[in-house]
C-alpha positions in Angstrom: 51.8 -2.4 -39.1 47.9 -1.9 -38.3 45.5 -2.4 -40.9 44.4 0.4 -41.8 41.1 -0.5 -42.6 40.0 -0.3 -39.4 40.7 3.8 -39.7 36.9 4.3 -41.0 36.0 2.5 -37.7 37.9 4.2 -35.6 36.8 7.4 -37.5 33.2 6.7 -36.8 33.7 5.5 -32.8 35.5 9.2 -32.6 32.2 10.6 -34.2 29.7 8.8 -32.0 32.3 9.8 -28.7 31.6 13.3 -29.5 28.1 12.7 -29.9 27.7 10.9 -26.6 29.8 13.9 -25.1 27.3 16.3 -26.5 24.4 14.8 -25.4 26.4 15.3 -21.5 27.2 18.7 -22.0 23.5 19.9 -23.4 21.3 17.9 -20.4 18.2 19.0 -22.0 16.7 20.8 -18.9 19.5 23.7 -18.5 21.3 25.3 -21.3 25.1 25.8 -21.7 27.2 28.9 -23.0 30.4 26.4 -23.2 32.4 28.4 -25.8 32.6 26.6 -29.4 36.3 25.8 -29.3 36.3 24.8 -25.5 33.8 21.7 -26.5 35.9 20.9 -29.1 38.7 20.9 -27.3 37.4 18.5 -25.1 36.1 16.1 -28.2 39.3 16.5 -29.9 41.0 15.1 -26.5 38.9 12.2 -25.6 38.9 11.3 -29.6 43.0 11.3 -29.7 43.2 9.1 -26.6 40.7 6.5 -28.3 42.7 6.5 -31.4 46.1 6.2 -29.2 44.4 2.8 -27.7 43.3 1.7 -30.9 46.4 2.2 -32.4 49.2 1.7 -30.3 48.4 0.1 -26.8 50.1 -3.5 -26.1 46.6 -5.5 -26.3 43.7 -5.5 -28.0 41.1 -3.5 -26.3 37.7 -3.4 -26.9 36.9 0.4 -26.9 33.0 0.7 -26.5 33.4 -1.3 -23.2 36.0 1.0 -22.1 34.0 4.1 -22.7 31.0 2.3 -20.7 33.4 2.1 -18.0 34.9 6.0 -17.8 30.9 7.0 -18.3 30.1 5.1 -15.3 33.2 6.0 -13.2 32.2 10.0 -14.4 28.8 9.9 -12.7 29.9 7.5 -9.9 32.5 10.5 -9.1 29.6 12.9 -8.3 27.8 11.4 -6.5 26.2 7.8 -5.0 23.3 7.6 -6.9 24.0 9.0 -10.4 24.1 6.0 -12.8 24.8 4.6 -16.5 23.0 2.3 -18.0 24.5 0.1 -20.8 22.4 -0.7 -23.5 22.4 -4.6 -22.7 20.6 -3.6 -19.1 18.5 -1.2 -20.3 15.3 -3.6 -20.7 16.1 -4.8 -17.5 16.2 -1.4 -15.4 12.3 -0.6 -17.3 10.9 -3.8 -16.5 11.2 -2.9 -12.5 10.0 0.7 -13.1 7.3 -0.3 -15.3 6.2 -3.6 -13.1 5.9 -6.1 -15.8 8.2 -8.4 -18.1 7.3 -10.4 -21.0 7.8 -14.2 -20.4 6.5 -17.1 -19.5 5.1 -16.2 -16.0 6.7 -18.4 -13.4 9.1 -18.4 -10.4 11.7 -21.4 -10.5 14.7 -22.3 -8.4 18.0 -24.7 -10.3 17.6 -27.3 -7.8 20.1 -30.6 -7.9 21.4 -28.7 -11.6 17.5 -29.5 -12.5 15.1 -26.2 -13.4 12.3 -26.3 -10.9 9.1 -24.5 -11.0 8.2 -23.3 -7.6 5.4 -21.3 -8.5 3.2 -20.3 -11.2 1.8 -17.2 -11.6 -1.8 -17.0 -11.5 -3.5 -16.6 -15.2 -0.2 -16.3 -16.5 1.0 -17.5 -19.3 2.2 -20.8 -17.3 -1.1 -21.5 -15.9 -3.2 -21.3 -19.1 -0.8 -23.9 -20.9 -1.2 -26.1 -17.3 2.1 -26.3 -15.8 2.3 -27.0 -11.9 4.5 -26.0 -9.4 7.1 -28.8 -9.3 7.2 -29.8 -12.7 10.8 -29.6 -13.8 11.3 -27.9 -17.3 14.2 -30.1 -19.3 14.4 -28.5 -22.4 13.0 -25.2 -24.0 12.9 -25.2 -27.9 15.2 -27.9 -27.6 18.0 -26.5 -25.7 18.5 -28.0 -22.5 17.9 -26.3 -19.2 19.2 -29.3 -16.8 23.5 -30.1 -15.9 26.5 -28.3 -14.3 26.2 -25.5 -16.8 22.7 -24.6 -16.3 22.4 -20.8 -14.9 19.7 -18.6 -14.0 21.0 -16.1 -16.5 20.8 -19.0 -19.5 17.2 -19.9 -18.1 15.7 -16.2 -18.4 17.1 -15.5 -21.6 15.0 -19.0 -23.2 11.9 -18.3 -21.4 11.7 -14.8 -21.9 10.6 -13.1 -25.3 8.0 -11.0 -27.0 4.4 -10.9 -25.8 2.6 -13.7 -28.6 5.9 -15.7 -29.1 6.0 -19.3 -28.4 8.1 -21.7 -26.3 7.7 -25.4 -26.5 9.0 -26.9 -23.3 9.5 -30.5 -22.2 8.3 -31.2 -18.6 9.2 -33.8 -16.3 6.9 -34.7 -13.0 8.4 -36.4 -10.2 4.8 -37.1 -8.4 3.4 -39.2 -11.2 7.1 -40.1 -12.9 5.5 -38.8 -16.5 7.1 -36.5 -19.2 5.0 -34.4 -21.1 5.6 -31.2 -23.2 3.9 -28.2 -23.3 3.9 -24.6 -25.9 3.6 -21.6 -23.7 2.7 -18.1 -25.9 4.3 -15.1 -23.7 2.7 -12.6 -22.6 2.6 -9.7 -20.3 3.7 -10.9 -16.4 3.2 -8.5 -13.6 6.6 -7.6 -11.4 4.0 -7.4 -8.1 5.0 -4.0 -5.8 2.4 -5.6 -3.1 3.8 -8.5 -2.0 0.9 -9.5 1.0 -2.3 -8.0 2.0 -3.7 -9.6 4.2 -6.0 -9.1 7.7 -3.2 -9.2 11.1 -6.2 -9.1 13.5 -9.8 -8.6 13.4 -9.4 -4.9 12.7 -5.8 -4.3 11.5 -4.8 -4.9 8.2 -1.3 -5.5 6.8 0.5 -4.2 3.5 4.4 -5.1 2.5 5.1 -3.0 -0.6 9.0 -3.9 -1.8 9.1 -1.3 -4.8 7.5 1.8 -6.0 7.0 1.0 -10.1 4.4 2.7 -12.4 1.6 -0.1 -10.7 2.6 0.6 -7.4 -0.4 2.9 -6.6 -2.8 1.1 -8.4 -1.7 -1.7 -5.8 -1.9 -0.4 -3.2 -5.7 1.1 -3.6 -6.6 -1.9 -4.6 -5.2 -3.8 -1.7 -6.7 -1.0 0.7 -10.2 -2.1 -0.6 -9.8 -5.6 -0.2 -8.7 -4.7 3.0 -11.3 -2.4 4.1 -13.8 -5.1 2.9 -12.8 -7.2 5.8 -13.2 -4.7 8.4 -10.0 -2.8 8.8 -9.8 0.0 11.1 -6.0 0.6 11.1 -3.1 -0.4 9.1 0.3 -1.8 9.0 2.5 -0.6 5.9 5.8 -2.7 5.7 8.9 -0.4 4.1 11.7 -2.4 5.3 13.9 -3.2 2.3 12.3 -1.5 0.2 14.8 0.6 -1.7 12.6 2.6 -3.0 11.9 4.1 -7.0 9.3 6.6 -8.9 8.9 9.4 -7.7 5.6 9.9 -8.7 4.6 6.4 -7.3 5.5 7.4 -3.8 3.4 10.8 -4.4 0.5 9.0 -5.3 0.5 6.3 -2.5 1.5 9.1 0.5 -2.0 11.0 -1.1 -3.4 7.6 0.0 -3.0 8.6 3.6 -2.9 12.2 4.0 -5.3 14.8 4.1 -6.3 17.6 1.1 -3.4 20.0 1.1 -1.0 18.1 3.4 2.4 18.2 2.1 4.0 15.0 0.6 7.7 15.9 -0.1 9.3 19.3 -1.4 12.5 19.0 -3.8 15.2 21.8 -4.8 17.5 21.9 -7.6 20.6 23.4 -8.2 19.8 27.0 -8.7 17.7 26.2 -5.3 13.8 26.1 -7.0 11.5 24.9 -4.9 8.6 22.2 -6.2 6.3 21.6 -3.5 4.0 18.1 -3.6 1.2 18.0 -1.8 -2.2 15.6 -1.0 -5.5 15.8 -2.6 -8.5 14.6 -1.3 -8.8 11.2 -2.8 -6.8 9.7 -0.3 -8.3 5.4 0.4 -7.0 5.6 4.1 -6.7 9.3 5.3 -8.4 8.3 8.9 -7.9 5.4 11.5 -4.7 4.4 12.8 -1.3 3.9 10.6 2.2 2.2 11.4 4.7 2.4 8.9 7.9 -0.2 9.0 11.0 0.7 8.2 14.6 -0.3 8.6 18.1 0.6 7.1 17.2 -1.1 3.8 14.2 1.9 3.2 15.3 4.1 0.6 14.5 7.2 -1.2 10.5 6.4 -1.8 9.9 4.9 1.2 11.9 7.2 3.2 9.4 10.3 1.4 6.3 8.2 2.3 7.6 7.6 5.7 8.5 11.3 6.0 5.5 12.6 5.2 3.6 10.4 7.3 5.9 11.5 10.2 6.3 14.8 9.5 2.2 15.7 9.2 1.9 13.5 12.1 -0.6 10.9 10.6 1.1 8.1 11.6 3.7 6.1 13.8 7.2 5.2 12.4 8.4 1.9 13.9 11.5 -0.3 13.3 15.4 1.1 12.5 16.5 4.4 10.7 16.0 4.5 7.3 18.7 4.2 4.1 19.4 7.8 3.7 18.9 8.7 0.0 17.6 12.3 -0.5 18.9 13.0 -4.2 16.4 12.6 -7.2 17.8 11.3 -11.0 16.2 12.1 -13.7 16.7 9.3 -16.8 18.2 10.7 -19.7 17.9 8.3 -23.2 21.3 9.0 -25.1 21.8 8.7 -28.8 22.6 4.4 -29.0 19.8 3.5 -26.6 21.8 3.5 -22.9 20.7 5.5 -20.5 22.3 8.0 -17.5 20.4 8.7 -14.6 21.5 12.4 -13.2 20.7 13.3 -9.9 19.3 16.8 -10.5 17.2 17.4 -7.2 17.2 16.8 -3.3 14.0 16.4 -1.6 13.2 17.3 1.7 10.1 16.3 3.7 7.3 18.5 4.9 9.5 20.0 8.0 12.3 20.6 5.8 14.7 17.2 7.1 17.0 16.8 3.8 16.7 12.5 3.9 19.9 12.7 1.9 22.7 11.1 4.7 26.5 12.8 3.4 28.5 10.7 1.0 31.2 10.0 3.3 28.4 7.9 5.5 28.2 5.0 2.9 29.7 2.1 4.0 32.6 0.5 3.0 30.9 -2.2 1.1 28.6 0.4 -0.6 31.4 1.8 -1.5 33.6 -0.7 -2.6 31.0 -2.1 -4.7 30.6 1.2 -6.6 33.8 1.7 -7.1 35.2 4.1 -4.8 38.3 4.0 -3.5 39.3 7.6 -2.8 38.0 9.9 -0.9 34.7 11.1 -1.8 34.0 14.2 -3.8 31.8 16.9 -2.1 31.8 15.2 1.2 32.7 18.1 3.6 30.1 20.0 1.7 27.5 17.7 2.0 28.4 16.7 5.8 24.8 17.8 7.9 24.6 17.8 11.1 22.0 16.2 13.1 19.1 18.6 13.6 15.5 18.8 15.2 12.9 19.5 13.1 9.1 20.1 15.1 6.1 18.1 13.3 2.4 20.1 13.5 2.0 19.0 16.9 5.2 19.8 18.5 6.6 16.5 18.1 10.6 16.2 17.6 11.8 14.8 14.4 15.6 14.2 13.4 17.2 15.5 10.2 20.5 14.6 9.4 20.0 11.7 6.6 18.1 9.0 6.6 14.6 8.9 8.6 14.2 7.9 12.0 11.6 5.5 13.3 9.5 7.2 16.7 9.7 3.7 18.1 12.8 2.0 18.2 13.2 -1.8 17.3 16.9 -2.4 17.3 18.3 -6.1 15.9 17.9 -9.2 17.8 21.1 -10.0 19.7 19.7 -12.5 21.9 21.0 -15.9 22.6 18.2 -17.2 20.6 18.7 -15.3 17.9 21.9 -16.7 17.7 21.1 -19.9 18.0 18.2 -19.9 15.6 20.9 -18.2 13.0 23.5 -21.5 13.7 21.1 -24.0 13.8 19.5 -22.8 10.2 22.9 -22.4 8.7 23.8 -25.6 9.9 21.0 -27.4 8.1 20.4 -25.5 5.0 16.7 -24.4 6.3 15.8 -22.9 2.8 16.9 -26.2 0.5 15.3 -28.2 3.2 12.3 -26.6 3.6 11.7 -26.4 -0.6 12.6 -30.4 -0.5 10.1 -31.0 2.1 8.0 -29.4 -0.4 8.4 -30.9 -3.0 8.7 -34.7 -1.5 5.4 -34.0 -0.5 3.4 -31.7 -2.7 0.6 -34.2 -2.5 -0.9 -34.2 0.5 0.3 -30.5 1.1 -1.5 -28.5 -1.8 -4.8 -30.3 -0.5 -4.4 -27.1 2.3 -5.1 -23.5 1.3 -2.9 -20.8 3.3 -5.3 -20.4 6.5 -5.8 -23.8 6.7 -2.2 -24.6 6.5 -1.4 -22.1 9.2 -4.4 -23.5 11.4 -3.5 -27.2 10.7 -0.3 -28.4 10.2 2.1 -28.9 12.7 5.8 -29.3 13.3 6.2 -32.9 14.7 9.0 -34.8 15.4 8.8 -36.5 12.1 8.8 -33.3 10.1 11.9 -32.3 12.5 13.7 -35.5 11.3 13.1 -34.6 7.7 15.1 -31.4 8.6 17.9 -32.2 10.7 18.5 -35.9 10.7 21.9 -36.9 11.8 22.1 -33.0 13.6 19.2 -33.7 15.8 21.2 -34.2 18.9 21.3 -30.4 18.1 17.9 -29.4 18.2 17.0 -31.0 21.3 19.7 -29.4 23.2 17.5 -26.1 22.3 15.3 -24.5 25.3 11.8 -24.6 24.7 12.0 -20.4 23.7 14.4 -21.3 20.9 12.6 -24.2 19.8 8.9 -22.6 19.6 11.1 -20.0 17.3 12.5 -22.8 15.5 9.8 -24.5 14.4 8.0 -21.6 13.5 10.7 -20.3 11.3 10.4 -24.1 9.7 6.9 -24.0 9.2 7.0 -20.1 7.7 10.1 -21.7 5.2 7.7 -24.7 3.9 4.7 -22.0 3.7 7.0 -20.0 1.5 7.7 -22.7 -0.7 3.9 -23.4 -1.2 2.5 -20.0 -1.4 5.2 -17.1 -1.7 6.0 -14.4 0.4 2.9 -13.7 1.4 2.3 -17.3 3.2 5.8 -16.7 5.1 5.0 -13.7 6.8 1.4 -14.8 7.4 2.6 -17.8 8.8 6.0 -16.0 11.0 4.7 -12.9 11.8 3.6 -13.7 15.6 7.1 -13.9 16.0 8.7 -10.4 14.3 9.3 -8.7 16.5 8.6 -5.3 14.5 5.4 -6.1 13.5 4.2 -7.1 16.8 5.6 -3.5 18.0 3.3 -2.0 15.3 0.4 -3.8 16.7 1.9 -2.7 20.3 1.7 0.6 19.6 -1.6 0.7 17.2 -3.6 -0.2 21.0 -2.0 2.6 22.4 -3.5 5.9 22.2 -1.5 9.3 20.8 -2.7 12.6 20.6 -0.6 13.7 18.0 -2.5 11.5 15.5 -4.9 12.8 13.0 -8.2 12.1 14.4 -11.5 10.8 12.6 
């Protein structure tokens, strides 16, 4: 027989079920005229089956986890994009909209089942207590961070904490062979939307944003100055994989561009209200010459600041078609802290394109990975057909989902390309590259970025480092393949010394989308906004 003790339990999950259905049934924006016994009727249902599992099923089951799962299978079922959000991930999903964590403030790599700092952020909590990129952290309050078991999950769970709590951590240095310890207070560490700013050419400046977060804008501007500081004239802005975010982040950073008035994006909800966004006139970069990147991993924000760019015809679009998510969720705190996020809008840009590509267009790993294994619900409804759409100046645009680029840059099928691919995989060009690094730290931090890209070189020693017993390999390369080669080696070490940023200042000579943006930023259009 079942203890009956648990029946108070069981009692009270029943109670908080209906509560969590109420709070789905009365979305506070719309209300409901559901009659009285019909919602209880539904309660009443979903409360028997609970107690039927409880009471009778073969196993033990652990119920709350099983409601989690029919909540997130509900939402999944109406569409792509409408979410749940246990409790437990909660803090996670509002660290990347507001753009910041609390922790210790450095990026690190398990390296040999050692923790490795690769980079510390600057005037971070890190960098005020002195540690240095390379230093391997051994212990954190005691608990050791090195072994088989060591996971990047168990690692950000000890250095993270409150802003003003303290961590001691025991610190091992491979250049000087000495162990040291160090108490780091946490603070407040920027999640950075603005990955590189940085000057391309005397006159063209460069901007890869990889998330729209409450600081996004703020970034932005404040990258635009530094940029205009130096002289720039016309600008790159770098979408690609960006997947997007707030709303109101891609607003303000469109207004960045566009003139007063201009429209930014228009949205409609279900009983077809129309909320139109549009430009003021505080715009950073509303003249001069713009090419924005996108490819297939541009989503929902990017594809609006994209569209609007395109579709008010201040700008060139350059790389592959865009993502395709047009639907807008709005994030809705239920009673125990979790979260939904209900699509409750589609936006459209200025000419009217809905960006939102049909359901049935995901593919099959997108859908496998959400759970789908039907068919999808809605999807004849929500099929669109490819249409024109005509910008200001006559120019044709393409609805239909997703946002396509006026300049085509499809991907690199070329012998080389291949060859680059084998010969990286072959060798591990990441682990190598962050070895190389660290074996000789030394003599490489003596180099700022520029000089590092001016002065150091590829030779056939640093070639021998890499490959080794493959280098029979290398040599069979053509000298086309090789120049690439060596290039995407010397971009890998830059990574490992100065982020993101030093990789694509060192590599990007050879993408091939950014050197069609620069392409097409000497050309002349008369379709652009003029100064």
């Amino acid at each position: 027989m079942k203890n009956k003790l648990v029946l108070p339990i069981l009692i009270g999950l029943a109670a908080t079920l209906g509560l969590l259905i109420g709070m789905f049934m009365n979305y506070p924006s719309r209300q409901f005229t559901l009659a009285q016994d019909e919602t209880g009727e539904r309660e009443q249902k979903i409360r028997q089956i609970i107690d039927y599992i409880d009471f009778e099923y073969v196993d033990d089951v652990n119920t709350d986890s099983l409601l989690d799962i029919t909540i997130t299978d509900l939402l999944r079922r109406l569409d792509p994009h409408s979410t749940y959000i246990p409790l437990d991930e909660v803090a996670a999903n509002e660290e990347n909209i507001k753009g910041s964590f609390e922790g210790i403030g450095i990026e690190f790599r398990i390296f040999r089942d050692t923790l490795t700092v690769i980079t510390v952020l600057e005037n971070g909590p890190s960098d005020r207590a002195g540690l240095k990129a390379g230093n391997r952290i051994l212990f954190a309050d005691g608990e050791a961070l090195f072994g088989s078991e060591v996971t990047n999950q168990k690692v950000i769970e000890r250095l993270k904490g409150e802003a003003g709590s303290k961590v001691k951590l025991d610190l091992y240095e491979p250049q000087s062979g000495r162990s040291f310890s160090k108490i780091v207070k946490r603070g407040e560490v920027p999640l950075k939307s603005v990955q590189a700013a940085f000057m391309l050419n005397d006159e063209t400046g460069y901007i890869k944003l990889i998330r729209f977060a409450e600081t996004s804008d703020r970034e932005v501007e404040e990258a635009i100055r530094k940029l205009k500081a130096k002289g720039v004239h016309q600008l790159v802005l770098d979408l690609r994989d960006n997947p997007g975010g707030l709303l109101g982040a891609a607003r303000d950073i469109a207004d960045n561009f566009l003139g007063k008035n201009k429209m930014i994006v228009f949205t409609r909800d279900r009983d077809e209200r129309k909320n139109e966004i549009y430009a003021t006139s505080e715009g950073l970069f509303e003249k001069g010459k713009l090419v924005v990147l996108i490819n297939e991993g541009s989503a929902s924000a990017s594809e609006i600041v994209a569209g609007a760019v395109q579709d008010n015809d201040r700008g060139v679009l350059v790389g592959r078609k865009s993502f395709g998510k047009g639907l807008v969720q709005e994030e809705i705190q239920l009673k125990d802290g979790s979260r939904m996020r209900l699509t409750t809008q589609r936006y459209y840009t200025p000419t009217g394109r809905s960006i939102q590509k049909p359901y049935g267009d995901y593919d099959e790993a997108f859908l496998k990975k959400n759970g789908y294994h039907d068919e999808l619900p809605h999807q004849d409804s929500l099929r669109l057909k490819v249409n024109e759409f005509r910008t200001p100046s006559g120019r044709k645009v393409y609805g239909g989902g997703g946002i396509m680029p006026d300049v085509q840059v499809p991907f690199d099928t070329s012998r080389t390309a291949a060859l680059i691919y084998h010969v990286s995989l072959a060798t591990n060009l990441d682990s190598k590259a962050f070895l190389y690094v660290d074996e000789n730290r030394g003599k490489l931090t003596e180099w700022n970025v520029e000089e590092f890209k001016k002065d150091f070189t590829v030779d056939e020693t640093v070639i021998e480092f890499f490959f080794n017993e493959q280098r029979d390999m290398v040599e069979k390369l053509d000298s086309t393949t090789y120049d690439v080669l060596t290039a995407r080696i010397k971009a890998s070490i830059a990574s490992n010394l100065y982020g993101n940023e030093g990789y694509i200042k060192v590599y990007h000579s050879h993408d091939p989308i950014i050197q069609e943006a620069l392409h097409q930023l000497s050309g002349e259009y008369p379709w652009l906004i003029k100064p």
